[in-house]
KETOR-910123 format. One record per residue: residue number from 1; y, z negated, x negated of N, C-alpha, C in turn; residue in one letter. Coordinates in pm, 1 decimal, always signed. Layout:
N
+-----+----------+----------+----------+----------+----------+----------+----------+----------+----------+---------+
: num :      n_y :      n_z :      n_x :     ca_y :     ca_z :     ca_x :      c_y :      c_z :      c_x : residuo :
+-----+----------+----------+----------+----------+----------+----------+----------+----------+----------+---------+
: NUM :        Y :        Z :        X :        Y :        Z :        X :        Y :        Z :        X :       A :
...
+-----+----------+----------+----------+----------+----------+----------+----------+----------+----------+---------+
***
This chain:
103
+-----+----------+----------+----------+----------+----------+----------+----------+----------+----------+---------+
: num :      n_y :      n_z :      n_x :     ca_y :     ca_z :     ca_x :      c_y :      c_z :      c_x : residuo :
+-----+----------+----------+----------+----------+----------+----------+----------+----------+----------+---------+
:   1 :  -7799.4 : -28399.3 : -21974.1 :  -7655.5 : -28406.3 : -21990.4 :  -7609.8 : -28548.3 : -21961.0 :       X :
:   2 :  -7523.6 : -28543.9 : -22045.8 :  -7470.7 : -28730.6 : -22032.7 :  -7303.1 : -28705.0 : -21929.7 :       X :
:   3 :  -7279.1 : -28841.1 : -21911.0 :  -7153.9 : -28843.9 : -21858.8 :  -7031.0 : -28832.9 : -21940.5 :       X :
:   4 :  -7062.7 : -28846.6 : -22051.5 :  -6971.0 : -28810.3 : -22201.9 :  -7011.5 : -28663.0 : -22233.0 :       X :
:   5 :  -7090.0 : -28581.9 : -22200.5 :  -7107.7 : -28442.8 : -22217.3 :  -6943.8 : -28346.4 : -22198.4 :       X :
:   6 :  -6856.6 : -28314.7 : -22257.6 :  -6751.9 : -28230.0 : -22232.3 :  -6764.7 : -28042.7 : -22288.5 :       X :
:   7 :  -6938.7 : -28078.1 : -22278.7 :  -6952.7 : -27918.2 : -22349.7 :  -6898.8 : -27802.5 : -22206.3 :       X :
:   8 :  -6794.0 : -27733.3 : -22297.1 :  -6767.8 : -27601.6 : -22193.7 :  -6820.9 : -27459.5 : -22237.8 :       X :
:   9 :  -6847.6 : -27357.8 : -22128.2 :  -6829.2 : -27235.8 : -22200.2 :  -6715.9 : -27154.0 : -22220.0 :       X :
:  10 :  -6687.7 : -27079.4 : -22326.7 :  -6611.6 : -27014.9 : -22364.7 :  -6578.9 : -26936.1 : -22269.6 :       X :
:  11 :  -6375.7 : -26926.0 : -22214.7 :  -6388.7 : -26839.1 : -22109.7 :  -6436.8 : -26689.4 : -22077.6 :       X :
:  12 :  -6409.8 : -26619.6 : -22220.9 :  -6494.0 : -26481.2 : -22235.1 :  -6618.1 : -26476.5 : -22211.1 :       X :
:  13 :  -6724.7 : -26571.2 : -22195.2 :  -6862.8 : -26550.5 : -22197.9 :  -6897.2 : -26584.3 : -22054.4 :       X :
:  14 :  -6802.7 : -26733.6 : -22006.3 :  -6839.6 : -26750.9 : -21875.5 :  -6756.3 : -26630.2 : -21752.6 :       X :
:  15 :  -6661.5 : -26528.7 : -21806.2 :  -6578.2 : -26418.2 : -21717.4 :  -6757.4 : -26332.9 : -21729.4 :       X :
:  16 :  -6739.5 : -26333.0 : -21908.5 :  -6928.3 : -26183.5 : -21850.1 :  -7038.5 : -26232.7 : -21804.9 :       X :
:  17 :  -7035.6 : -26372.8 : -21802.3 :  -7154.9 : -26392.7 : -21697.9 :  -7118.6 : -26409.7 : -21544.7 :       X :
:  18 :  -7034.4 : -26402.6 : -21524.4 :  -6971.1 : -26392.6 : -21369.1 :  -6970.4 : -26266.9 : -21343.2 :       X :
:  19 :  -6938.6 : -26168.7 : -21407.7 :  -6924.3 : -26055.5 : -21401.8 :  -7057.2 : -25984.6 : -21349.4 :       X :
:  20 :  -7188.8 : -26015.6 : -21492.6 :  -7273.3 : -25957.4 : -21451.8 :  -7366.2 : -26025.5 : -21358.1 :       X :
:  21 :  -7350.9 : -26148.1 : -21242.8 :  -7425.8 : -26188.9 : -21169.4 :  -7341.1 : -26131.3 : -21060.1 :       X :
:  22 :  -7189.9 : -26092.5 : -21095.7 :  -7130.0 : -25983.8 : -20952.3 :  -7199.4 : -25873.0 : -20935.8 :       X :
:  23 :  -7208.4 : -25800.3 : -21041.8 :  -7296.4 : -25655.2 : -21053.3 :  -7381.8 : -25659.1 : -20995.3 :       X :
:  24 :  -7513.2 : -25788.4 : -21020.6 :  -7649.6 : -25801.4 : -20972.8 :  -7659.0 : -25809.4 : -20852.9 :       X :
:  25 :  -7546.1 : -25877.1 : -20771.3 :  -7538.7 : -25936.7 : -20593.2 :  -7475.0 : -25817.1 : -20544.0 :       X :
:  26 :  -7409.4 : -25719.3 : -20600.8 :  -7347.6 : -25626.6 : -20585.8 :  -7484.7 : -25521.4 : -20544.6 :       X :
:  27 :  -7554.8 : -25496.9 : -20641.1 :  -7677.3 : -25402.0 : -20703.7 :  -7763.6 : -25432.7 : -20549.6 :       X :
:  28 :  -7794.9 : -25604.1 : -20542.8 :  -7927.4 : -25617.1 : -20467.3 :  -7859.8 : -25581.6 : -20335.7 :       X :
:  29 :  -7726.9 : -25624.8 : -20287.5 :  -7672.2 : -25607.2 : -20163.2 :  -7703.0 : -25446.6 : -20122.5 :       X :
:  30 :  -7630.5 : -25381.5 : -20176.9 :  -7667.7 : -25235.0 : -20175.7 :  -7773.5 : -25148.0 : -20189.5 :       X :
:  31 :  -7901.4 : -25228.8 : -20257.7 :  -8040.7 : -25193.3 : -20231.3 :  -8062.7 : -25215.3 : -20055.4 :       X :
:  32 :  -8083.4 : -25335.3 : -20037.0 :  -8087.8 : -25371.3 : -19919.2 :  -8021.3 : -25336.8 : -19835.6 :       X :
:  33 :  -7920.5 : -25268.7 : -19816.5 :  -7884.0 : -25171.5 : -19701.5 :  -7924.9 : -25067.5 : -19716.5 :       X :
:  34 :  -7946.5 : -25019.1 : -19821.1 :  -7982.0 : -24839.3 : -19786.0 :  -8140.5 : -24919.7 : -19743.0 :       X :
:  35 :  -8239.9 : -25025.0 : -19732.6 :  -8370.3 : -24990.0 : -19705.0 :  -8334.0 : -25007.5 : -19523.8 :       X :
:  36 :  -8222.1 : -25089.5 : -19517.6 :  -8215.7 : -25170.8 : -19404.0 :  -8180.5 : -25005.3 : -19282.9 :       X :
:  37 :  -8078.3 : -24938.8 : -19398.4 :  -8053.6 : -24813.8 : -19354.9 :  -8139.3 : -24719.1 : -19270.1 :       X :
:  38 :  -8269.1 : -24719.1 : -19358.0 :  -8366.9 : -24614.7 : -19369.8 :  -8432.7 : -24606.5 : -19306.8 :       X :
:  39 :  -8478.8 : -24743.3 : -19260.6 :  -8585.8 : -24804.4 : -19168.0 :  -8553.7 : -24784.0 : -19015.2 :       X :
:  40 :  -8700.4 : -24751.3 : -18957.8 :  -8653.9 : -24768.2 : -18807.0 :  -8611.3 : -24607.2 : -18769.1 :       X :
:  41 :  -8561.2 : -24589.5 : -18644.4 :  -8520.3 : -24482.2 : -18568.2 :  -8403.8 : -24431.9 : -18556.9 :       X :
:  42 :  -8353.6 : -24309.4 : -18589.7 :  -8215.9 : -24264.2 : -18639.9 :  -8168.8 : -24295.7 : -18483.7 :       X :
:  43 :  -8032.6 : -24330.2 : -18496.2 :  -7973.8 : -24288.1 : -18377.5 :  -7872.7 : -24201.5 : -18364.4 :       X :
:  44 :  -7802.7 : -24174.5 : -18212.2 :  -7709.0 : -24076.6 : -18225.1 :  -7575.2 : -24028.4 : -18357.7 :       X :
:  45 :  -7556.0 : -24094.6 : -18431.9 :  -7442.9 : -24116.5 : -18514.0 :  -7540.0 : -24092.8 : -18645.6 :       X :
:  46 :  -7667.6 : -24092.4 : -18642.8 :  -7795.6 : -24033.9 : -18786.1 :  -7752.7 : -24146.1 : -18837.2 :       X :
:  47 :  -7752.4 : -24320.0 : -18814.4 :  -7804.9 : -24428.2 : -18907.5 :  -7902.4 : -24504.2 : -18794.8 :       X :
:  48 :  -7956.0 : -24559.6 : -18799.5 :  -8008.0 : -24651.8 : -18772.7 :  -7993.0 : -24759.5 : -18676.0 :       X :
:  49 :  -8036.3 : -24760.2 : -18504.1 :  -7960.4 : -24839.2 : -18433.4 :  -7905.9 : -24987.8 : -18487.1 :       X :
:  50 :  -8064.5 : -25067.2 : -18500.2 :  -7999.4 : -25185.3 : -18535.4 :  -7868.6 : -25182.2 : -18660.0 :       X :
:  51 :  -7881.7 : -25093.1 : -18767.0 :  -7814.0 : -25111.2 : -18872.5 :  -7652.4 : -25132.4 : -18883.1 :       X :
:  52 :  -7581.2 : -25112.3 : -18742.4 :  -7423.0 : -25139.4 : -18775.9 :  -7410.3 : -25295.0 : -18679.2 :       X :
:  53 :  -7519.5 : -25268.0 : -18559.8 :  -7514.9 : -25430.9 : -18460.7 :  -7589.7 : -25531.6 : -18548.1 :       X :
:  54 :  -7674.2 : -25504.1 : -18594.1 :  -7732.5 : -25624.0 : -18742.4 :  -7690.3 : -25650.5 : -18819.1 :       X :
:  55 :  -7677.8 : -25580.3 : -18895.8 :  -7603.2 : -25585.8 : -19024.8 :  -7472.1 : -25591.5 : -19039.9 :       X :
:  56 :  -7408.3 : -25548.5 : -18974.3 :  -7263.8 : -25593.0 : -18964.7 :  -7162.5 : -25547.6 : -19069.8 :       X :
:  57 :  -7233.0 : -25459.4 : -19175.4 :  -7154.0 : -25436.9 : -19296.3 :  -7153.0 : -25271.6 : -19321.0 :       X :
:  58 :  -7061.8 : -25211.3 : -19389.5 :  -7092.1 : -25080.1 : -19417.2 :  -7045.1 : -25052.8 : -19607.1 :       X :
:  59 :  -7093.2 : -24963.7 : -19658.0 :  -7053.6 : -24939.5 : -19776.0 :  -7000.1 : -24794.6 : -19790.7 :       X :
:  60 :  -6864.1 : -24774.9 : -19850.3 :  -6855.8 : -24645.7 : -19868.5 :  -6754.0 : -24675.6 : -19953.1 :       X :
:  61 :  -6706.6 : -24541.6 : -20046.1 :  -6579.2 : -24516.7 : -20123.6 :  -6459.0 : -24477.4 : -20072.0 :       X :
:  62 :  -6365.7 : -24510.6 : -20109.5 :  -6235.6 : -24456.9 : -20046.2 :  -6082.1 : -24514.0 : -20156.5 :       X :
:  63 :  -6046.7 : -24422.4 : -20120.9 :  -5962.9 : -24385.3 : -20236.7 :  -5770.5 : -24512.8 : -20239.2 :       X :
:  64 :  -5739.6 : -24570.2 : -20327.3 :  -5602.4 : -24689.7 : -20268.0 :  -5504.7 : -24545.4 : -20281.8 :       X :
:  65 :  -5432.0 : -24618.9 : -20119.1 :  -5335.6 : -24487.1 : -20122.8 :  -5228.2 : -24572.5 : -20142.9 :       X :
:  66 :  -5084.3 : -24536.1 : -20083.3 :  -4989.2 : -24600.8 : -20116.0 :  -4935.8 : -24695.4 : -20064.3 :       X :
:  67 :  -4874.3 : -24780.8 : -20156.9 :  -4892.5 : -24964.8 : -20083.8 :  -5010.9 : -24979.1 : -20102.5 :       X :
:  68 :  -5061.7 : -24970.7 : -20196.5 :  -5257.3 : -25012.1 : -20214.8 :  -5345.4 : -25016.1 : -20050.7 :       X :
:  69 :  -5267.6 : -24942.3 : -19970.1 :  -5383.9 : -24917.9 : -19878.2 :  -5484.8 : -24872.5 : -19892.7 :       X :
:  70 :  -5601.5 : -24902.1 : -19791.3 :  -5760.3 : -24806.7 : -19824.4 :  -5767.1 : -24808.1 : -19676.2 :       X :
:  71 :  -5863.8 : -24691.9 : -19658.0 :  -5890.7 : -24631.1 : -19506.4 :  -6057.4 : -24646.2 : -19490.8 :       X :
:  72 :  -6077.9 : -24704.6 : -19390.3 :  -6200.3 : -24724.5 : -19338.6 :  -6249.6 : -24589.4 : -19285.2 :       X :
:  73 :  -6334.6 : -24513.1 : -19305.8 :  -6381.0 : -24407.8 : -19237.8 :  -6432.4 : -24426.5 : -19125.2 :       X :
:  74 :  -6378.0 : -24324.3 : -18980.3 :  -6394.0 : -24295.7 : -18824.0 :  -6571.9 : -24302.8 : -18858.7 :       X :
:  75 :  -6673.6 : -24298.0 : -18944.8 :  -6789.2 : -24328.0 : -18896.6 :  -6810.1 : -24491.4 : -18902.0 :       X :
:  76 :  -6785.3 : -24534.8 : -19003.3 :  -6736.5 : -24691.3 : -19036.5 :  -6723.1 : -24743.4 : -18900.1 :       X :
:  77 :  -6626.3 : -24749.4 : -18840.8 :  -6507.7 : -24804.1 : -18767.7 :  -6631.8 : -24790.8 : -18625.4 :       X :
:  78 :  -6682.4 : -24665.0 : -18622.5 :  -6723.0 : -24666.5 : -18458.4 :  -6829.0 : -24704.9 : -18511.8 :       X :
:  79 :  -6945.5 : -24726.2 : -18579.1 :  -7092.9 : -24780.8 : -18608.1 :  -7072.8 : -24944.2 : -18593.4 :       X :
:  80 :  -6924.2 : -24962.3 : -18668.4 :  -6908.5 : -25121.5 : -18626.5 :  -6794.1 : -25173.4 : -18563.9 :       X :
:  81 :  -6797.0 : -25041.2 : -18451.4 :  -6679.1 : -25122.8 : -18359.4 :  -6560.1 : -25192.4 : -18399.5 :       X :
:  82 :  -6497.8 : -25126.1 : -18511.3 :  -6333.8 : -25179.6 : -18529.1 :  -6274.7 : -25128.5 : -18519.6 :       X :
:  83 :  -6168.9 : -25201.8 : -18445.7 :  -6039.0 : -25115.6 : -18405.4 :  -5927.6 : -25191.5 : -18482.7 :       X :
:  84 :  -5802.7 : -25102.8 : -18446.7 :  -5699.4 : -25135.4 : -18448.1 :  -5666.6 : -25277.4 : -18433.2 :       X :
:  85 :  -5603.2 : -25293.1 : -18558.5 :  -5603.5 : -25515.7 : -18528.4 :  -5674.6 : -25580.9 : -18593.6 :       X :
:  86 :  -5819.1 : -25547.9 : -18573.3 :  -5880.9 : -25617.8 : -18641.7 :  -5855.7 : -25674.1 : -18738.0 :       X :
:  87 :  -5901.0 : -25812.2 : -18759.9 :  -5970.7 : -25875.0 : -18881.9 :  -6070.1 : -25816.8 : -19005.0 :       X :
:  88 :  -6070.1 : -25779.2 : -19082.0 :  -6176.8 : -25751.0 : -19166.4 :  -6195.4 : -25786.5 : -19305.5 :       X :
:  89 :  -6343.0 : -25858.5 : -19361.5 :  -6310.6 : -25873.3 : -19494.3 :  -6363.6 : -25773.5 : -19558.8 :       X :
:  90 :  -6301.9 : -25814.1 : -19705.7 :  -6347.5 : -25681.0 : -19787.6 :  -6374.4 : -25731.5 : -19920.5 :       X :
:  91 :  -6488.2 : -25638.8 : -19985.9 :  -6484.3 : -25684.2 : -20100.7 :  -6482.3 : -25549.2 : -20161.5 :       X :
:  92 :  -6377.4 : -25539.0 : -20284.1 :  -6323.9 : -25433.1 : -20357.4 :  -6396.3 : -25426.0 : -20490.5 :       X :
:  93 :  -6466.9 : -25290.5 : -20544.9 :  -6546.5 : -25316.4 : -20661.5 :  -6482.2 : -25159.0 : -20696.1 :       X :
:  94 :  -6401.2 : -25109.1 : -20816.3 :  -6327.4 : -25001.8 : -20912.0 :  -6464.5 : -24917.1 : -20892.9 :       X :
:  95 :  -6483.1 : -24821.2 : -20861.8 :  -6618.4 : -24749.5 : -20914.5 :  -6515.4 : -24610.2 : -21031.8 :       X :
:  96 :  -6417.2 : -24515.4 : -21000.4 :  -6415.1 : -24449.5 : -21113.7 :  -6235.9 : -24414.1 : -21082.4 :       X :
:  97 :  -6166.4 : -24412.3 : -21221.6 :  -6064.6 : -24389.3 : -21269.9 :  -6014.9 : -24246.4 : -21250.0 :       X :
:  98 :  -5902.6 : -24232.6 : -21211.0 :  -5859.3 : -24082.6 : -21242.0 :  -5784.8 : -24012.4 : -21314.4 :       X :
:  99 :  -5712.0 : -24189.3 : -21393.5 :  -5595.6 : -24147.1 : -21456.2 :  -5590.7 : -24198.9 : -21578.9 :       X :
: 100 :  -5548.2 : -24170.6 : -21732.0 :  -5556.9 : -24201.0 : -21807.6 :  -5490.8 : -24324.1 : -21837.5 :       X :
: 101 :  -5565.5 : -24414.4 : -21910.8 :  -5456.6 : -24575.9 : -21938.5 :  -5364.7 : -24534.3 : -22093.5 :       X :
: 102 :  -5265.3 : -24573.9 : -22020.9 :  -5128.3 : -24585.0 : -22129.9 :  -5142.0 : -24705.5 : -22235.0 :       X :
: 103 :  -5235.7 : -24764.8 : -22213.3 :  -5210.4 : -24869.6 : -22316.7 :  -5324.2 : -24877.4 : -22483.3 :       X :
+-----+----------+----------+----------+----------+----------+----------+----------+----------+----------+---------+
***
């Protein structure tokens, strides 16, 4: 590539290749917890001690209620110790529709 190079990609092609390298980091992330899950000695709560003090992350579905809230599930919350207040990030991925699109 030269310094006169102004080749771009098309934004439709570079949105589906973003897209599907989200899917893939999405895909491998979530492999890797259920092994991270699996492994090792259940504990009282049936996951995995190290798995909420290690890992630090949880995956589950939950439904946007109103005001686009979402609710962390009471197993969530006590496996990784959040309370009320907290800070938390999130990353939001649509898994299924309930309602028909008007458009």
């Amino acid at each position: 590539m030269t310094d006169n190079d102004e080749t771009t990609w098309p934004p439709a092609l570079w949105a589906e290749q973003f897209q599907a390298a989200s899917e893939q980091a999405v895909e491998q992330q979530t492999e890797f917890a259920r092994q991270m899950m699996t492994a090792g000695t259940q504990g009282p709560n049936g996951l995995p001690e190290f798995a909420a003090s290690s890992m630090g992350t949880a995956t589950f579905k939950t439904r946007v209620q109103s005001g686009g809230r979402i609710s962390i599930p009471d197993a969530e919350r006590e496996a990784l110790d959040i309370e009320e207040g907290d800070i938390v990030q999130t990353v939001v991925v649509p898994v299924k529709r309930d309602r028909e699109d008007d458009s």
